[in-house]
N, C-alpha and C positions, 0 to 999 in steps of 0.2 A: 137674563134675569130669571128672577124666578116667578111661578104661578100664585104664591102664597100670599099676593095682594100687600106686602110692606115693600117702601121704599126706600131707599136710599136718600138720607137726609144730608143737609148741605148747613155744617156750621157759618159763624158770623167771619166774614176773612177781615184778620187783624193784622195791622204795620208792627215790625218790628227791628230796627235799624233798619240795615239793606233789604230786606226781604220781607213780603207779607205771606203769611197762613193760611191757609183754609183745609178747617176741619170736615172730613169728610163721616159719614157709618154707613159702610155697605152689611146689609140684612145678611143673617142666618141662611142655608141654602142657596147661597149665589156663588156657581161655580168658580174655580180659580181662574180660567182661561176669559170670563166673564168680566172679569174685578179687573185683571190683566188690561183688556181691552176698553172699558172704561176709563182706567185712568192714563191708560195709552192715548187713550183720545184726547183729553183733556192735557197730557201735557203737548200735543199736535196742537193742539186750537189754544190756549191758552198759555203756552211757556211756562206751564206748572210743571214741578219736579215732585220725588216723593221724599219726604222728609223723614217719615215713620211713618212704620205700619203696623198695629196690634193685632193678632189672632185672639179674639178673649175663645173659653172654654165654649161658649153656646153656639160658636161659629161667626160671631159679627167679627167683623174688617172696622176696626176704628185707625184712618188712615191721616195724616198730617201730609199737604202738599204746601210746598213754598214757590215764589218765586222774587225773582229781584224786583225792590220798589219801583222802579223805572220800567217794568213793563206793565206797569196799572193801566194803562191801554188799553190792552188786549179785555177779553173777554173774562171772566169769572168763572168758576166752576158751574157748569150746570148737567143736569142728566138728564 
């Protein structure tokens, strides 16, 4: 991550048919490989896939993960 004291916020995860959401925003200045690994983790521990991913122009990652309603189980996004 980075030194710049923001974090990476964790939207509300909403059902949608088969599969629920969770909106993700990785900060400004957070490497690729970084972002990569993050949500490489989170679909390891929690069966989340990535649904979209936005580059906006200032460098935030607004990223959408799903996964199927039947693994509401599992763990939720966390960082």
């Amino acid at each position: 991550m980075t030194g710049r004291g923001t974090e990476c916020t964790i939207g509300r995860v909403e059902a949608a048919g088969d599969y629920e959401f969770a909106p993700l925003r990785i900060p400004p200045g957070t490497s690729r490989s970084a972002a990569a690994t993050m949500l490489s983790l989170q679909a390891d521990t929690g069966g989340w896939e990535l649904a979209r991913l936005q580059l906006h122009a200032d460098g935030t990652r607004k990223v959408i993960l799903r996964r199927r309603a039947r693994l509401s189980y599992l763990p939720g996004p966390h960082i």
